[in-house]
DSSP file (Angstrom, degrees, kcal/mol; ACC not computed):
  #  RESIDUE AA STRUCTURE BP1 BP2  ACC     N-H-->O    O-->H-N    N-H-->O    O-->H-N    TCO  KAPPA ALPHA  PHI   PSI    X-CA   Y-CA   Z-CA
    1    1 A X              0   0    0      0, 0.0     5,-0.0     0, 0.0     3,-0.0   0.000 360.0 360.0 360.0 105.3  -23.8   25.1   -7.4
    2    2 A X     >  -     0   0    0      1,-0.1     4,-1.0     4,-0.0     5,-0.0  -0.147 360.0-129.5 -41.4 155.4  -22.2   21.8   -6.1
    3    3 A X  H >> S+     0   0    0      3,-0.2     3,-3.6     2,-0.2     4,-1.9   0.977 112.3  58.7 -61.8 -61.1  -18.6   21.5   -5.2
    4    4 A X  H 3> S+     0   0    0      1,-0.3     4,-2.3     2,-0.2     5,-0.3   0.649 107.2  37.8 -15.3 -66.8  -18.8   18.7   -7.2
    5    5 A X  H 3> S+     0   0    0      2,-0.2     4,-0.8     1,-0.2    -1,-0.3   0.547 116.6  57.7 -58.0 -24.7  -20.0   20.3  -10.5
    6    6 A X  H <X S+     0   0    0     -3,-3.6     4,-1.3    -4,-1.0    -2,-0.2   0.854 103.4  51.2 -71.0 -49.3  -17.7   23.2   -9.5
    7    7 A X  H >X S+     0   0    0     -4,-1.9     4,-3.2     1,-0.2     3,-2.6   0.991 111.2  56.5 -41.6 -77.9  -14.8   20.6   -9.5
    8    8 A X  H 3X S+     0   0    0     -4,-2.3     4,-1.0     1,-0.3    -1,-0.2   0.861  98.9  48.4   5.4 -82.9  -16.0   19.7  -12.9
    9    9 A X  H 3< S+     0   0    0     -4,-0.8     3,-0.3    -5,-0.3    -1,-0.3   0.817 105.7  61.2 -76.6 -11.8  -15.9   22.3  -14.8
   10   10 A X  H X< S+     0   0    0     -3,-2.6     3,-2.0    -4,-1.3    -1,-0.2   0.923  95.8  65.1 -44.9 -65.5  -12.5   23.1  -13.6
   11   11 A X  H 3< S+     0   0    0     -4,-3.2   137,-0.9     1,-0.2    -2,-0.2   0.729  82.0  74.3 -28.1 -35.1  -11.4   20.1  -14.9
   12   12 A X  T 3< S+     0   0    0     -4,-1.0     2,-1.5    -3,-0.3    -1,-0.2   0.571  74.0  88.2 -75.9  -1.7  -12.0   21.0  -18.1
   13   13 A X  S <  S-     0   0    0     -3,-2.0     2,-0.4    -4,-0.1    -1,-0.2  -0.752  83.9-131.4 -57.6  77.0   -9.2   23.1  -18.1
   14   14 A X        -     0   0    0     -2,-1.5   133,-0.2   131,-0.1    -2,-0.1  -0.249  34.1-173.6 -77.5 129.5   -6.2   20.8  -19.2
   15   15 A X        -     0   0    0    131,-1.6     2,-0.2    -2,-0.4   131,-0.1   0.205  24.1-103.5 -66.3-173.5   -3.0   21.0  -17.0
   16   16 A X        -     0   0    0    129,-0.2     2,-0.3    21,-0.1   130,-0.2  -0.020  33.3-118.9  12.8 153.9    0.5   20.0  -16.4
   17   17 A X        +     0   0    0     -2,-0.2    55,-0.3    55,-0.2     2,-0.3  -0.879  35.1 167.4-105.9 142.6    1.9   17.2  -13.9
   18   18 A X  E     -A   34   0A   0     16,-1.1    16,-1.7    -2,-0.3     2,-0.5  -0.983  27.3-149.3-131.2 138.1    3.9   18.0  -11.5
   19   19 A X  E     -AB  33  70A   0     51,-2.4    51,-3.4    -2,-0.3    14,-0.2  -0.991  16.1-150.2-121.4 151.1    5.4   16.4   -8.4
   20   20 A X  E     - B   0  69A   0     12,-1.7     2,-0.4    -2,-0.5    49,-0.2  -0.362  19.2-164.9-105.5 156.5    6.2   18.5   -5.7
   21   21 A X        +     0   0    0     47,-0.6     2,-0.7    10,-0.2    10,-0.2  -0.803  13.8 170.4-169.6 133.5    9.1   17.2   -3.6
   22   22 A X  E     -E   30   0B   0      8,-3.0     8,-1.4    -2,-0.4     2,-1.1  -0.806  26.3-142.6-133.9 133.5   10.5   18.0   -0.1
   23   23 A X  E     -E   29   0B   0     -2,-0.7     6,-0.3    43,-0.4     2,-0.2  -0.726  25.7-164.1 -97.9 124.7   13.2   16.4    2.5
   24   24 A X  E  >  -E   28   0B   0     -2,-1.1     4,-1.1     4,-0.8    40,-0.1  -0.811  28.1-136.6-105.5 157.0   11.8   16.9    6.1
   25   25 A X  T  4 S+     0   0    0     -2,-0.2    -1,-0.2     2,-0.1     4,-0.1   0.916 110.2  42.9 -82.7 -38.5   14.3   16.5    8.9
   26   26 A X  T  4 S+     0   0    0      1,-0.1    -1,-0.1    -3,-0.1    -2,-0.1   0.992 131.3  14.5 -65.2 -75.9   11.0   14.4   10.3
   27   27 A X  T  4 S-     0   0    0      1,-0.2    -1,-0.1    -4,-0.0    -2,-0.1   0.840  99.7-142.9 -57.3 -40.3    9.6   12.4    7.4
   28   28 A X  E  <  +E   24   0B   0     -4,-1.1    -4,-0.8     2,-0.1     2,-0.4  -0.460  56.6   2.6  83.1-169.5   12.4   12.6    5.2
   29   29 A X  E    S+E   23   0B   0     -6,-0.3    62,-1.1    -2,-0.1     2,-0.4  -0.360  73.7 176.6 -77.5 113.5   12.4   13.0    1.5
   30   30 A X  E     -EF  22  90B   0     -8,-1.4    -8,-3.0    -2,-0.4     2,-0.3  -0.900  16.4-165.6-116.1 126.2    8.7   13.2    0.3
   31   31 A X        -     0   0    0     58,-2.7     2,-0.3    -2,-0.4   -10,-0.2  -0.954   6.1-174.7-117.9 143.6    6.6   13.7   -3.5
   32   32 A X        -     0   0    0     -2,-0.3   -12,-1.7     2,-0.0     2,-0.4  -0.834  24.8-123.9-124.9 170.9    3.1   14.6   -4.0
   33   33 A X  E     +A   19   0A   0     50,-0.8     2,-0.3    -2,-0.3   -14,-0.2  -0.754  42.2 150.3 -95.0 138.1    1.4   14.8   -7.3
   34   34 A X  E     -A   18   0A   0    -16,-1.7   -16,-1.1    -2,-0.4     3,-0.1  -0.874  36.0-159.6-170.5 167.5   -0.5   18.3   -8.3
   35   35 A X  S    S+     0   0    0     -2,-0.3   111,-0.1   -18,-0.2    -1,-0.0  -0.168  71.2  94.6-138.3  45.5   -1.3   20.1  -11.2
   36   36 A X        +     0   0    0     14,-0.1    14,-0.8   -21,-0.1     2,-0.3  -0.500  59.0 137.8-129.6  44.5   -2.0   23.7   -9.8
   37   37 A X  E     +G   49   0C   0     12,-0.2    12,-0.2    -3,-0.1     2,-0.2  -0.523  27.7 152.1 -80.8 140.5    1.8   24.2  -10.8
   38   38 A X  E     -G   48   0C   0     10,-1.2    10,-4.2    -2,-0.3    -2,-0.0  -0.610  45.4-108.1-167.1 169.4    2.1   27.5  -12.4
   39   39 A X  E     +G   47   0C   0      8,-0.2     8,-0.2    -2,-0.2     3,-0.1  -0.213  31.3 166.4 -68.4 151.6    4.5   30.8  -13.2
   40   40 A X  E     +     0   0C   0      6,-2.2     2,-0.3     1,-0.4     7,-0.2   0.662  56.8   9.2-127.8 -44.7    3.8   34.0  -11.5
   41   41 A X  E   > -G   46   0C   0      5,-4.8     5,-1.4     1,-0.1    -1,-0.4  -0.912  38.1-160.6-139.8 172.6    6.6   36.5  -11.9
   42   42 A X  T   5S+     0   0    0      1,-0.3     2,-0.5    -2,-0.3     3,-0.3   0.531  80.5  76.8-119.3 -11.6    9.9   36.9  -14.0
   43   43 A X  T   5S+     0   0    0      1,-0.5    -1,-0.3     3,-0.1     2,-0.1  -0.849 117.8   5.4-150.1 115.4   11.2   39.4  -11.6
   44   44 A X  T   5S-     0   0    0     -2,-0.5     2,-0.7    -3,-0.2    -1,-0.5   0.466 114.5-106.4-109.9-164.4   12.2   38.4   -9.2
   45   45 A X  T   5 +     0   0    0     -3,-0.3    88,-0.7    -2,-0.1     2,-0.3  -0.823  53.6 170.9 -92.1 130.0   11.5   34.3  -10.8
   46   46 A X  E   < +GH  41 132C   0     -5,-1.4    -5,-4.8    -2,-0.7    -6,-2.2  -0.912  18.0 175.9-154.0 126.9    8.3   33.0   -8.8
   47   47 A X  E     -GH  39 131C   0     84,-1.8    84,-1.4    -2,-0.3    -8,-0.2  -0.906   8.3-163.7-123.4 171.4    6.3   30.1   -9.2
   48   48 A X  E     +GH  38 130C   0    -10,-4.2   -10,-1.2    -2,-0.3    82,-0.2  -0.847  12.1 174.2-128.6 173.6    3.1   28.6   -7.0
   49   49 A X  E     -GH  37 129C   0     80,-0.9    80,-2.5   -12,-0.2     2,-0.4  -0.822  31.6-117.5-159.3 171.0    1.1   25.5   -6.6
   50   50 A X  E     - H   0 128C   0    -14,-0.8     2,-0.3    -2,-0.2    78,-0.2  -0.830  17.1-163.0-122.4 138.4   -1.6   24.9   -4.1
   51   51 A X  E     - H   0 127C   0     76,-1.8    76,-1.3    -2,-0.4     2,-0.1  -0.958  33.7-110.5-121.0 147.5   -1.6   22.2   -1.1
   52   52 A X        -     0   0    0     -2,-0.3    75,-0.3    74,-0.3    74,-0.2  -0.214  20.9-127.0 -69.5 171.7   -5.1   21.3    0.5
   53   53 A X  S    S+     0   0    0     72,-0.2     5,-0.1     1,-0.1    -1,-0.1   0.460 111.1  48.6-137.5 -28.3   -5.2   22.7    4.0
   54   54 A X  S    S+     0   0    0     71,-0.3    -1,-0.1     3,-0.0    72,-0.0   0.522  80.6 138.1 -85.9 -10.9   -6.3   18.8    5.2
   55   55 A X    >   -     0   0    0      1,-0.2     3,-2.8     2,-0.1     4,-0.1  -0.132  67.8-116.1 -68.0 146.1   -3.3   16.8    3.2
   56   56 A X  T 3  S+     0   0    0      1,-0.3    -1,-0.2     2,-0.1     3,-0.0   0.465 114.1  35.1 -53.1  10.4   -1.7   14.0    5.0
   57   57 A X  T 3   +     0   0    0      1,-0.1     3,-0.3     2,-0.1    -1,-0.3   0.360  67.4 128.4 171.8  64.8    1.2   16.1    4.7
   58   58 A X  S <  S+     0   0    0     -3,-2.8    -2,-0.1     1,-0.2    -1,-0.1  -0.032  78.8  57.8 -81.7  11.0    0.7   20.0    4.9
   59   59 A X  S  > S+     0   0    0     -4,-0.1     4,-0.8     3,-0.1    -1,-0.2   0.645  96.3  61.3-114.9 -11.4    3.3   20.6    7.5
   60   60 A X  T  4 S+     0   0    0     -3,-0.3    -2,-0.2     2,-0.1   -30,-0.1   0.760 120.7  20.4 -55.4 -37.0    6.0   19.1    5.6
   61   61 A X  T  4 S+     0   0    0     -4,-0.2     3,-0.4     1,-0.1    -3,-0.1   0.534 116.9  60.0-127.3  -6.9    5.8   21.6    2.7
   62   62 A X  T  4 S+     0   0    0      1,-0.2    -1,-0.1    -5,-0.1    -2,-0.1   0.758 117.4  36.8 -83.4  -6.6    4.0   24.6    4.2
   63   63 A X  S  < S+     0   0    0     -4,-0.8    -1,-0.2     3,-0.0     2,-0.2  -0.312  96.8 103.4-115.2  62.6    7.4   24.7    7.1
   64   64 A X        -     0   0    0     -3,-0.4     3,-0.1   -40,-0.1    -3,-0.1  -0.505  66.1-149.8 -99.0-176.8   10.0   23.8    4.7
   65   65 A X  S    S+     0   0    0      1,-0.8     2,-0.1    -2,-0.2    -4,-0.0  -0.077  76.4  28.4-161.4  64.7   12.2   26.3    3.3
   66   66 A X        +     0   0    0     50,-0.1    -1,-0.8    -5,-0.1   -43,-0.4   0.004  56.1 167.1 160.9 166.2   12.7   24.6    0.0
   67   67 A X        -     0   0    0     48,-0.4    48,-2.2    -2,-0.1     2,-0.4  -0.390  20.6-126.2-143.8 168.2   11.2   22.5   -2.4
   68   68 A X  E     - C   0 114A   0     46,-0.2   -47,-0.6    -2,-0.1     2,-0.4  -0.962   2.1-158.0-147.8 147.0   11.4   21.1   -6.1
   69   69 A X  E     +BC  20 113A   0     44,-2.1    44,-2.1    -2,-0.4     2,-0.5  -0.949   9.3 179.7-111.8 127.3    9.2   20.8   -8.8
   70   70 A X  E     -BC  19 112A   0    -51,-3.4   -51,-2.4    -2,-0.4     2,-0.6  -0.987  26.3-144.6-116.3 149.8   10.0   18.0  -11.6
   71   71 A X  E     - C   0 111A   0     40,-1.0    39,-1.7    -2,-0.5    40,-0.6  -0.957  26.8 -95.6-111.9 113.6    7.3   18.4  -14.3
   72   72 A X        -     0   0    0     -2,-0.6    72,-1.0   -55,-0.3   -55,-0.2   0.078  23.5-131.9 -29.7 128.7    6.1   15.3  -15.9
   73   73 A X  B >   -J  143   0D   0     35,-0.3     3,-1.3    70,-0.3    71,-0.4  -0.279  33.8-109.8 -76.1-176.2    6.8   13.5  -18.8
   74   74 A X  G >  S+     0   0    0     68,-3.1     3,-1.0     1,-0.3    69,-0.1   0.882 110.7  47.5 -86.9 -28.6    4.6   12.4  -20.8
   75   75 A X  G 3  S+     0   0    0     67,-0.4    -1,-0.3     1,-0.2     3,-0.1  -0.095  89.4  89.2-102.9  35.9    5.3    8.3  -19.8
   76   76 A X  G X>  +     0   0    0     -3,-1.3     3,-3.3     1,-0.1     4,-1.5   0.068  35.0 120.7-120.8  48.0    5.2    8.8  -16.5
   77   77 A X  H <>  +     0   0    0     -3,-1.0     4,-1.0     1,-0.2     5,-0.1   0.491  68.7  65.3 -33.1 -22.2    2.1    8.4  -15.7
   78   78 A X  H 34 S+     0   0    0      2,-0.2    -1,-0.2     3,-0.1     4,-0.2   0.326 105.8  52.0 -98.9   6.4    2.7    5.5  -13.2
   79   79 A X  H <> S+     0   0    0     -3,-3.3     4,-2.8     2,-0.2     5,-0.3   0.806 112.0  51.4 -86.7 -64.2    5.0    8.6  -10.8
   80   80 A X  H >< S+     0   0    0     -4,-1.5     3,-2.4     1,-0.2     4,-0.4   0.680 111.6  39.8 -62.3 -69.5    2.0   10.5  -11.1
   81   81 A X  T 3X S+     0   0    0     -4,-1.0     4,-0.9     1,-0.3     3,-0.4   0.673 113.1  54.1  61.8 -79.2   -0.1    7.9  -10.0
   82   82 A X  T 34 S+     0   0    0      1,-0.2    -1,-0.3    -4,-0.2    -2,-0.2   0.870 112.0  43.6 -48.1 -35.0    2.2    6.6   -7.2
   83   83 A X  T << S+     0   0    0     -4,-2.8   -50,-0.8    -3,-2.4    -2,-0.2   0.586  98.6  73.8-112.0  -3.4    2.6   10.0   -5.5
   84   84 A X  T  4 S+     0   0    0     -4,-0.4   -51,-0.2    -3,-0.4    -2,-0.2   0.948  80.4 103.0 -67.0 -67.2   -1.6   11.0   -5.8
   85   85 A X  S >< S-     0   0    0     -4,-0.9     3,-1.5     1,-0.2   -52,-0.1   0.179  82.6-115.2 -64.6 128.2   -2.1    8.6   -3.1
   86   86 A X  T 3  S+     0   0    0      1,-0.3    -1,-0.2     3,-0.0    -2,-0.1  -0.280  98.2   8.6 -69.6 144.2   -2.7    9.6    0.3
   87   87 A X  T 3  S+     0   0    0     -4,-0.1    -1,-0.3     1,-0.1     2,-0.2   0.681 104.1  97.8  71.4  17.3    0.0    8.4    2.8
   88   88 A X    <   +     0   0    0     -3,-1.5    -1,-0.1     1,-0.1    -3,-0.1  -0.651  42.0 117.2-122.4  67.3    2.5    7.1   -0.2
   89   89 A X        +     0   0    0     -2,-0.2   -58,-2.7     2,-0.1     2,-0.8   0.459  29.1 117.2-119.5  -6.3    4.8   10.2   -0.4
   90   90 A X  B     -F   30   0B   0    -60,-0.3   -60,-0.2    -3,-0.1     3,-0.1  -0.533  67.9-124.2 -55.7  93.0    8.0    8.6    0.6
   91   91 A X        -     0   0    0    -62,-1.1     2,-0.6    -2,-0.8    -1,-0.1   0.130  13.8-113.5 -34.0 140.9   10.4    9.0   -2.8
   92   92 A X    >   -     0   0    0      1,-0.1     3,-1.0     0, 0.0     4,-0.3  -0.943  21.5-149.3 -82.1  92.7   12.2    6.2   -4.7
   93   93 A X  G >  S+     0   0    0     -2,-0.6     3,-2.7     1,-0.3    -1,-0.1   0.848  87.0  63.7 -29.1 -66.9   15.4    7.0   -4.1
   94   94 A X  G 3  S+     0   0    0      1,-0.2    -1,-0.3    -3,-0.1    13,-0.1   0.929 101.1  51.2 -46.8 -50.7   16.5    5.5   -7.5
   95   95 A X  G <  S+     0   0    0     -3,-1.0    12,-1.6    11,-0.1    13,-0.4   0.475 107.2  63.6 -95.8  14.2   14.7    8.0   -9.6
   96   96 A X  E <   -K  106   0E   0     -3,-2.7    10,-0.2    -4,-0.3     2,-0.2  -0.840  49.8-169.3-119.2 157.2   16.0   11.1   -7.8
   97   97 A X  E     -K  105   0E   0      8,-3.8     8,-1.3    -2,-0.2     2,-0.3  -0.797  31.0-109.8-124.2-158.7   18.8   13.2   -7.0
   98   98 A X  E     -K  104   0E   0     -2,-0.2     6,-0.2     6,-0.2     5,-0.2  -0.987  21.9-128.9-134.1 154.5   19.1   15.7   -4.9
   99   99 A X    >   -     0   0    0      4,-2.1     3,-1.4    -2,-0.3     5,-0.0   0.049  35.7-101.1-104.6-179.2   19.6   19.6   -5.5
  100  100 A X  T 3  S+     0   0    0      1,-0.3    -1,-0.1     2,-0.1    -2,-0.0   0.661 125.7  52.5 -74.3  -4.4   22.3   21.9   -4.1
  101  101 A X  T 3  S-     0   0    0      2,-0.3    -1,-0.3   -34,-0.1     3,-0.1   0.210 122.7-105.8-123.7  17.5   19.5   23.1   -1.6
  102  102 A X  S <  S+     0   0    0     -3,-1.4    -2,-0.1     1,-0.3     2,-0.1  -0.179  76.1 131.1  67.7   0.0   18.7   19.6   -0.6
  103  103 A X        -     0   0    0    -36,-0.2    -4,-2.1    -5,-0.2    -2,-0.3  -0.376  58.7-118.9 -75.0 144.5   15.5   19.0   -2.3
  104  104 A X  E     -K   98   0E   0     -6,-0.2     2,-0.4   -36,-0.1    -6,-0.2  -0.480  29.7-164.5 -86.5 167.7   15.1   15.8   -4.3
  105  105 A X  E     -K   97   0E   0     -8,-1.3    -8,-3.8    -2,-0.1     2,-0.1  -0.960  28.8-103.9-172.5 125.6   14.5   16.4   -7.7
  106  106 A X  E     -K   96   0E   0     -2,-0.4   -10,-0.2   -10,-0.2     3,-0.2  -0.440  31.9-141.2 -60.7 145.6   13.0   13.7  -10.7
  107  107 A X  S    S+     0   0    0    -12,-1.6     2,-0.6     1,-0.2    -1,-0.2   0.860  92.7  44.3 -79.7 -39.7   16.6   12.6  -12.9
  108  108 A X  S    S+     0   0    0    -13,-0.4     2,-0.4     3,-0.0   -35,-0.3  -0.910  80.2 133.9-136.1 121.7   14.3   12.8  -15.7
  109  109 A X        -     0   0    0     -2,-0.6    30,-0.3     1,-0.2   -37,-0.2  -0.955  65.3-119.4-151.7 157.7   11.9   15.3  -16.4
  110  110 A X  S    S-     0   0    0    -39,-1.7    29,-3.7    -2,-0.4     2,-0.3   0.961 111.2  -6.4 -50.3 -77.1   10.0   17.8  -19.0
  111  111 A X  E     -CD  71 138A   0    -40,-0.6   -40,-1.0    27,-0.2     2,-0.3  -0.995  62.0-156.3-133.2 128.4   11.6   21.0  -16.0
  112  112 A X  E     -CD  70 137A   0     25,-1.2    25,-3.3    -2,-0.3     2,-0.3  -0.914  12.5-164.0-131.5 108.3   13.2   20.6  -13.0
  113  113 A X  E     -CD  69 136A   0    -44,-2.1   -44,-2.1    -2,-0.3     2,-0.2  -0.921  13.7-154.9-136.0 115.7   12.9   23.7  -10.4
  114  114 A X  E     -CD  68 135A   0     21,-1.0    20,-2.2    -2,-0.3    21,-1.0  -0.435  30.9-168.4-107.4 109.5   15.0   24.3   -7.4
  115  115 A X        -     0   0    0    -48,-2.2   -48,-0.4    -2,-0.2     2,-0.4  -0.879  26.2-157.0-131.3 153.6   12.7   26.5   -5.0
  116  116 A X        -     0   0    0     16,-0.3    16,-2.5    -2,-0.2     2,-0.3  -0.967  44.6-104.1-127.8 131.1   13.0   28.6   -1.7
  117  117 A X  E     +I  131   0C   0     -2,-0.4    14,-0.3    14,-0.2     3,-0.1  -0.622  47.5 174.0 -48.3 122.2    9.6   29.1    0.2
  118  118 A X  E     -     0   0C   0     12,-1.2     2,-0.2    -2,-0.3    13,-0.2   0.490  61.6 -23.7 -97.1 -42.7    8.9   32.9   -0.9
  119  119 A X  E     -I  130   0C   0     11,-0.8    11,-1.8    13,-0.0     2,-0.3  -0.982  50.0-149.4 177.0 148.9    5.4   33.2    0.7
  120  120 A X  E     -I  129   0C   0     -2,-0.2     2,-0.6     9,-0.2     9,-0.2  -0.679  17.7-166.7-146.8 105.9    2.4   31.0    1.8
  121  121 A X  E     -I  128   0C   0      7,-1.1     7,-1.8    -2,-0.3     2,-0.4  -0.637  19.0-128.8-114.3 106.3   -0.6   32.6    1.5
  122  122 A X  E     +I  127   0C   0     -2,-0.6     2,-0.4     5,-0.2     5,-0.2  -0.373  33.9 170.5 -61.6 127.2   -3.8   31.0    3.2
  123  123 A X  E >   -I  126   0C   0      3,-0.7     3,-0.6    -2,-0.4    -1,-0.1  -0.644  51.7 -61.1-160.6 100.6   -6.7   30.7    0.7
  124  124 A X  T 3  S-     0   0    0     -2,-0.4     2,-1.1     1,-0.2    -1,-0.3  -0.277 117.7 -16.3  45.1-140.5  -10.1   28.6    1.6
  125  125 A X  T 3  S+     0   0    0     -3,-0.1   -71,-0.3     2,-0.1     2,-0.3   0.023 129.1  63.1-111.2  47.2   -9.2   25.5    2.1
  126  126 A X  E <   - I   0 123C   0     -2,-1.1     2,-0.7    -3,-0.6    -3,-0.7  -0.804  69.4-131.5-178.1 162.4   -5.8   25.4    0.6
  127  127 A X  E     -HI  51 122C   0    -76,-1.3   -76,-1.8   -75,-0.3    -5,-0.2  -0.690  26.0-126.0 -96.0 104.8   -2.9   27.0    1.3
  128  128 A X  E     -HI  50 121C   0     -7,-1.8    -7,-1.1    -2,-0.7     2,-0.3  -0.659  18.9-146.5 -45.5 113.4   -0.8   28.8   -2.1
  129  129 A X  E     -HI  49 120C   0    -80,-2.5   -80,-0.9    -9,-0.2     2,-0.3  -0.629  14.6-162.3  14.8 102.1    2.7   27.5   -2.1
  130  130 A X  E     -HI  48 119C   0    -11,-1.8   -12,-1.2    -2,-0.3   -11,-0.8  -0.788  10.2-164.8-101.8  88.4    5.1   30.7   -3.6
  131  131 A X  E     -HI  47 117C   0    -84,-1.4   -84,-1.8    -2,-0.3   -14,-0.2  -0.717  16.9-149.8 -52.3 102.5    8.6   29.4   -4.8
  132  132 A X  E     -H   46   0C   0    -16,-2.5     2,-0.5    -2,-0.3   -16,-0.3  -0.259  28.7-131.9 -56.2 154.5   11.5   31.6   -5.4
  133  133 A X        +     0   0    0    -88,-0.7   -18,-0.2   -18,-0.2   -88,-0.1  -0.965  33.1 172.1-128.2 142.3   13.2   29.8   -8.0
  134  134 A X        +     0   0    0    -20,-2.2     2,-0.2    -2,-0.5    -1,-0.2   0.876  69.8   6.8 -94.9 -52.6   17.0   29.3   -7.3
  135  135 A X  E     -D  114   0A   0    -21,-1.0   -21,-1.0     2,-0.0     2,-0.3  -0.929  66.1-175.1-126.4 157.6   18.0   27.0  -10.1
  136  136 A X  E     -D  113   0A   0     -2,-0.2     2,-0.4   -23,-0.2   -23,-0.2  -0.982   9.0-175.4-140.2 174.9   16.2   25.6  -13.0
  137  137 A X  E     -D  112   0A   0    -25,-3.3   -25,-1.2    -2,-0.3     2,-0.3  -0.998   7.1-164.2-141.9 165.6   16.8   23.0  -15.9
  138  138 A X  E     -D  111   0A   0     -2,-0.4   -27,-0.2   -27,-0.3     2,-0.2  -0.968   3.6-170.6-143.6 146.9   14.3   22.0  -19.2
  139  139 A X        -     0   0    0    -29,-3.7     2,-2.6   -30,-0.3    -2,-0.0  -0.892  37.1-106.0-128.5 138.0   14.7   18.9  -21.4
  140  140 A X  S    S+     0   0    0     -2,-0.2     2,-0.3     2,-0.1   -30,-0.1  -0.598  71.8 139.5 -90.7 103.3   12.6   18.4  -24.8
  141  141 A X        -     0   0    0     -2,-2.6     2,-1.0   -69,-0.1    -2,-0.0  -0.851  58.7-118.2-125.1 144.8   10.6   16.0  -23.3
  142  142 A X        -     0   0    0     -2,-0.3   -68,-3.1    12,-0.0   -67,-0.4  -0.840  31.7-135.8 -98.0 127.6    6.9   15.8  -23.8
  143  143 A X  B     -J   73   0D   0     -2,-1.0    11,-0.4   -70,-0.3   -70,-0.3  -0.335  13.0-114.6 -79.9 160.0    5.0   16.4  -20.7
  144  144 A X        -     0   0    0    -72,-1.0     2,-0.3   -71,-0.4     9,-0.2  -0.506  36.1-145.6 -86.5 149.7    1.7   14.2  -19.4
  145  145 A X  E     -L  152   0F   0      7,-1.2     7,-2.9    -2,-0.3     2,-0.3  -0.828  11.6-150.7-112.8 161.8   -1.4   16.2  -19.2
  146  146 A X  E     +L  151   0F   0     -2,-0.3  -131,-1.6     5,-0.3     2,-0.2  -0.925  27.1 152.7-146.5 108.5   -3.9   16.0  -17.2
  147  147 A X  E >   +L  150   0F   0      3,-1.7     3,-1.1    -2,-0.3  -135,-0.2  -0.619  69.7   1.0-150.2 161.2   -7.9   17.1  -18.4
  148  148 A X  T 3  S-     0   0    0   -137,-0.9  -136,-0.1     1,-0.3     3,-0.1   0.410 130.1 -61.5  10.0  47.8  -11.7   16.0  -17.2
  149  149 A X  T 3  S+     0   0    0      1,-0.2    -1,-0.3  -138,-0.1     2,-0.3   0.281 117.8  99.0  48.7   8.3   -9.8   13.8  -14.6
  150  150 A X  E <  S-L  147   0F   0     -3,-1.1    -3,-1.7     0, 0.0     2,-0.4  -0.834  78.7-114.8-114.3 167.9   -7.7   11.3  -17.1
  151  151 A X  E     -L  146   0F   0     -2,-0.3    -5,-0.3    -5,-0.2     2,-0.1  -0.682  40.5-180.0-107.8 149.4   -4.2   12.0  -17.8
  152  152 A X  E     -L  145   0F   0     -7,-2.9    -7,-1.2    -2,-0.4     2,-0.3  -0.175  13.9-149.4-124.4-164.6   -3.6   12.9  -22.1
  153  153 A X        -     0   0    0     -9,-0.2     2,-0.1    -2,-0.1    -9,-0.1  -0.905  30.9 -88.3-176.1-179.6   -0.3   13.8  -23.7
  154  154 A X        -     0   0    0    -11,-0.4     2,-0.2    -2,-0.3    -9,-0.0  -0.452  46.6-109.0 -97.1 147.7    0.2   16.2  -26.9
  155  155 A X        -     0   0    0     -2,-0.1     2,-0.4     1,-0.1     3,-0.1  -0.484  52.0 -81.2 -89.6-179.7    0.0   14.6  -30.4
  156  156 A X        -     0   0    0     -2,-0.2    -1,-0.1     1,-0.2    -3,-0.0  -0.746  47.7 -96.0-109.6 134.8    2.9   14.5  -31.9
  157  157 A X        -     0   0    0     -2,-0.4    -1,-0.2     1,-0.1     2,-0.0   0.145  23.5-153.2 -32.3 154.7    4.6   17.4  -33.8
  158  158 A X              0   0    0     -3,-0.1    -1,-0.1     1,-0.0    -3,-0.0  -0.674 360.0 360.0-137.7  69.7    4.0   17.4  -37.5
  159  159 A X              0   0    0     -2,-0.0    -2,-0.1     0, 0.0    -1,-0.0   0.022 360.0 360.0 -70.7 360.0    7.2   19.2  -38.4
């Protein structure tokens, strides 16, 4: 079994988007793209996502001690996009605020979640991200998807 072909067939498993988003007193306010976002507990509220153990900027969000998660809509594909790219993780100011806990946070998003580091669990070559979550908000937005590496979106309700 390649990684490759292992990658694969993960892929077929359609996602989420997410950008991940952190202010470091060193770098400053940073977003990365992933879509290994998900819920874990309801008590106490926990969610994870997973950072490669090599990304250009694992020390930013494995010593932080909080984070945000804005979950894509479905037309903004050109965020996700933007924020994939190694070494372009410095935030647009304009298209954020910032949360009570200083993390910046998308103005417009599917869900928007306000996180305290919980736990960071080393695991092959990336590290699990566990987020307490402090605050949260959800919009009826349709989120982008993300499937066999191109990014999809939901057909439209038939109500």
């Amino acid at each position: 079994m390649s990684s490759n072909e292992f990658r694969n067939a993960l892929g077929s498993f359609t996602t989420g988007v997410c950008l991940i988003t952190v202010d470091d007193a060193q770098s400053g306010a940073l977003a990365l793209t992933a879509n290994s976002f998900s819920s874990l507990s309801l008590e106490p509220p926990l969610v994870l996502w997973n950072i490669q153990n090599d990304s250009d900027c694992f020390r930013e969000y494995t010593e932080c001690a909080h984070f945000g998660i804005s979950i894509l809509c479905a037309d903004q594909q050109a965020l996700s996009s933007a924020y994939a790219r190694k070494d372009n993780h410095d935030i647009a100011q304009d298209d954020f605020i910032i949360d009570k806990y200083g993390a910046p946070l998308l103005k417009r998003a599917v869900a928007r979640f306000s996180c305290k580091t919980f736990q960071l669990v080393a695991a092959g070559d990336h590290h699990i991200v566990i987020g307490e979550v402090m605050a949260f908000d959800a919009h009826d937005e349709s989120p982008l998807l993300f499937s066999r590496g191109s990014y999809d979106q939901l057909a439209p309700r038939s109500d």
